[in-house]
C-alpha positions in Angstrom: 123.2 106.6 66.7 119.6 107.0 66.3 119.0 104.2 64.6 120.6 101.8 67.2 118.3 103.0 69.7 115.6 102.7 67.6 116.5 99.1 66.7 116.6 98.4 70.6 113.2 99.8 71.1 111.4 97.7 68.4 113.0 94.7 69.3 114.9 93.7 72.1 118.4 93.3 70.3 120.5 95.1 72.9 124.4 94.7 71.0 124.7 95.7 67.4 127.8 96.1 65.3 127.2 99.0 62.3 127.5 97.5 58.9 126.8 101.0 56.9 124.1 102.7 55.6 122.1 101.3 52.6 120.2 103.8 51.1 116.6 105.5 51.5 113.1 104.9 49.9 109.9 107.0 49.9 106.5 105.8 50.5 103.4 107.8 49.7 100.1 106.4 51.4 96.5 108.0 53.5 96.3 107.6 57.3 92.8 107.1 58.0 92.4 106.1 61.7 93.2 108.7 63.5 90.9 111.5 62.6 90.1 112.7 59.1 92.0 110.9 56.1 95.5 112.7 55.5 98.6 111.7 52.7 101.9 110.9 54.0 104.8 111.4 52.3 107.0 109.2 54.3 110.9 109.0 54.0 112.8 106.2 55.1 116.1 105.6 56.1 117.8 102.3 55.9 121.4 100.5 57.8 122.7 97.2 57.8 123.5 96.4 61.3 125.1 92.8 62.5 123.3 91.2 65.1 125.3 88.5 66.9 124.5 84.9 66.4 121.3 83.4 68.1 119.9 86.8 68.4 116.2 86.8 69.2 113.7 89.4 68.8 110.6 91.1 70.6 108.4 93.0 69.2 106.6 95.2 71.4 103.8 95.9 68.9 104.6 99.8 68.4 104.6 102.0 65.7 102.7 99.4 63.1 105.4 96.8 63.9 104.0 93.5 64.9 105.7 90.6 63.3 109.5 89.5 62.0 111.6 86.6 61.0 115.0 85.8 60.5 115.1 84.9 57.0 117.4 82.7 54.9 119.6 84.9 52.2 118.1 82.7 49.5 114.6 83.7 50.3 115.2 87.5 51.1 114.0 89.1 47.5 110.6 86.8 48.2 109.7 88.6 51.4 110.0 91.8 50.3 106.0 94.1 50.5 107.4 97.0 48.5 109.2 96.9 44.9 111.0 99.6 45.4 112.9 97.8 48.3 115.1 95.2 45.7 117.7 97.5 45.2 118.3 98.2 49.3 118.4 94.6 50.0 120.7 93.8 47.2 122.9 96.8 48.3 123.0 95.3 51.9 123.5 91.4 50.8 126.2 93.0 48.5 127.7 94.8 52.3 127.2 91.1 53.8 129.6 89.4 51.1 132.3 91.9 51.3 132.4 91.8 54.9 132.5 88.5 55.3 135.9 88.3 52.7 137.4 90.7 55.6 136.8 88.4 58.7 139.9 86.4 59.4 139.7 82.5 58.4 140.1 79.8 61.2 
């Protein structure tokens, strides 16, 4: 899967287990720095992916991407840049729950 190799790429995580696929969302901006000004229309795919515990990241500074954080579930919504991105996250905390009720109980 593309997007496993991707997540590999941008940061580090080698072993990922697919969770499913949330959604998409489409960004509309100008690209002004390389070369005369031109509008994006940008669509964006987005998957839940498990990362195993104590996972660390790092991020090789390519395409834009130059910071991340682990973040608490209570904090998510507060971290998010776009608006348009509530309904994805609540989609994949939504995922989270529901697997979590299938993993056995010790």
């Amino acid at each position: 899967m593309a997007a496993i190799r991707e997540i590999r790429e941008e940061t580090g995580i080698a072993t990922l287990r697919y969770v499913g696929h949330l959604g998409h969302t489409k960004f509309k901006f100008t690209e002004r720095h390389k070369g005369p000004a031109q509008n994006i229309d940008k669509t964006v795919h987005f998957f839940l992916f498990e990362a195993p515990p104590g996972s660390r990241f790092d991020l090789p500074g390519t395409e834009g991407i130059t910071q991340g954080a682990w973040v608490p579930t209570e904090k998510a919504f507060a971290t998010l840049s776009y608006r348009n991105m509530d309904r994805l996250l609540a989609k994949a905390l939504r995922l989270i729950v529901e697997e979590e009720k299938k993993r056995p109980k010790i």
